[in-house]
C-alpha angles and dihedrals in degrees: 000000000000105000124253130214108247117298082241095061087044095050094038083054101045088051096052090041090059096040101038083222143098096209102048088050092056091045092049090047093041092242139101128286078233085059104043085049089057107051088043087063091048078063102047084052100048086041090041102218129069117276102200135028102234085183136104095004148268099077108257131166132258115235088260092055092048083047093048094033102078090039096054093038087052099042095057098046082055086058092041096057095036087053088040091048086050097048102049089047083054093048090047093056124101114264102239114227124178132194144154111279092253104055086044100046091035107035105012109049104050090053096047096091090069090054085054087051094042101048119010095174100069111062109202117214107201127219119208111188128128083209120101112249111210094235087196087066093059103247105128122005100220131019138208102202126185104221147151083227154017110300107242092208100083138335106313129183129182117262103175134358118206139205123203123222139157112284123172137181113262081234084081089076094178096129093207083071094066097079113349126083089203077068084072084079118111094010130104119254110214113211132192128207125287118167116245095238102065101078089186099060117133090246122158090249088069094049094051086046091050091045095048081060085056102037143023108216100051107140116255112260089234100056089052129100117247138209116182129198131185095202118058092209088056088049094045089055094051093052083052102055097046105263090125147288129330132187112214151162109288084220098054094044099038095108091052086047088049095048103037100245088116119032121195116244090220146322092286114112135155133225117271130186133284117258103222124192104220116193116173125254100273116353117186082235103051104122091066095031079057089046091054095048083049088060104041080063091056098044099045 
């Protein structure tokens, strides 16, 4: 590729051409007239010929600037409109978000309808994995992780914190359920998957452990029934419909403790996790991808 003078000579050029005027060019370009002189000169040197008459005045171009001028003029409304025609494509295209299954299918969705309303002119396409996307390579633009701490990948802020208690189905009519954790007895606790390695996680082992610190008759985890899920949305479902008693996250079950359909064993609860919003350093589309986390806050 033949090589160009600097974008600013070229734009400096192509304003006082079609002004015929130093000063209109600056205020147009939000410089100097000293400014607009000077880069004007870089490109009568790099050209090598003068490229206005400055004397006798009025400004006026030499035949080599009438020559360069159209082309010039030309040249960058053809970048204008090709940038312009880019941008608007990008702007059109869907903001990828991804979260874990749960916080999607649990605390996105239902208020998605407010972000459509908010702003109708940024689709989301929403990406439900429990898998972490590598938001550097470009798979997803911003990202609500579940995590102990702050995700390394990218600037992340917290968005929610949770806390997990017992919460059971008012199917389950036993009325020593209703306050008492010696009412676990006889029912079935339904799990979801934590992996073992993580020694924090908010398990029912470390409820009973917790409750047995607050009170003396609390059943033995081994003497209780068990029903295990690999998936959270699956455990939260059973609980639901009545087949025991689950322990989860106050933020993914708040809509079934509003309207009744859960009911919380009793006040104990244990710590969760932190839910962090994660965007990468400089992302071409950082001003919406700001306008999104901004409302996540307001919506929480």
């Amino acid at each position: 590729m033949k090589q160009l003078p600097p974008l600013v000579e070229l734009r400096a050029f192509e304003a006082a051409a079609r002004h015929l005027s130093f000063k209109k060019a600056a205020t147009e370009l939000g410089v100097t007239p000293t400014a607009i002189s000077h880069q004007i000169r870089l490109l009568e040197r790099y050209c090598g010929c003068v490229l206005f008459r400055r004397r006798p005045r009025p400004l006026s171009l030499t035949d080599e600037g009438a020559r360069l001028f159209p082309v010039i003029r030309d040249g960058l409304d053809a970048f204008a409109s090709a940038i312009h025609s880019v941008r608007k494509k990008a702007d059109r295209q869907p903001l990828r978000v991804t979260t874990t299954n749960a916080f999607a299918s649990r605390w996105l969705v239902p208020r998605l309808p407010r972000w459509r309303r908010l702003r109708p002119d940024v689709p989301l396409d929403v990406i439900g994995t429990d898998e972490v996307i590598d938001l550097q390579s470009g798979d997803a633009d911003v990202a609500v992780r579940y995590a102990r701490s702050e995700p390394t990948d990218g600037i992340g802020e917290v968005l929610l914190r949770d806390r997990f208690f017992p919460v059971y189905s008012p199917q389950l009519t036993r009325s020593d359920l209703i306050k008492s954790a010696a009412g676990l007895r006889g029912n079935v606790l339904v799990h979801c998957y934590w992996s073992p390695t993580d020694v924090d996680a908010p398990s029912w082992q470390r409820w009973l452990t917790a409750a047995r610190h607050k009170w003396g008759d609390v059943p033995d985890f081994s003497a209780m029934d068990h029903l295990s899920f690999r998936e959270e949305l699956h455990a939260i479902e059973a609980v639901i419909a009545g087949q025991g008693v689950g322990l989860f996250s106050d933020v993914l079950v708040a809509s079934e403790l509003a309207s009744g359909s859960l009911v919380k064993l009793c006040e104990l609860d244990i710590p969760g996790y932190n839910f962090f919003v994660v965007r990468r350093v400089d992302h071409p589309r950082e001003r919406i991808i700001q306008a999104f986390i901004e409302w996540l806050h307001s919506v929480k």
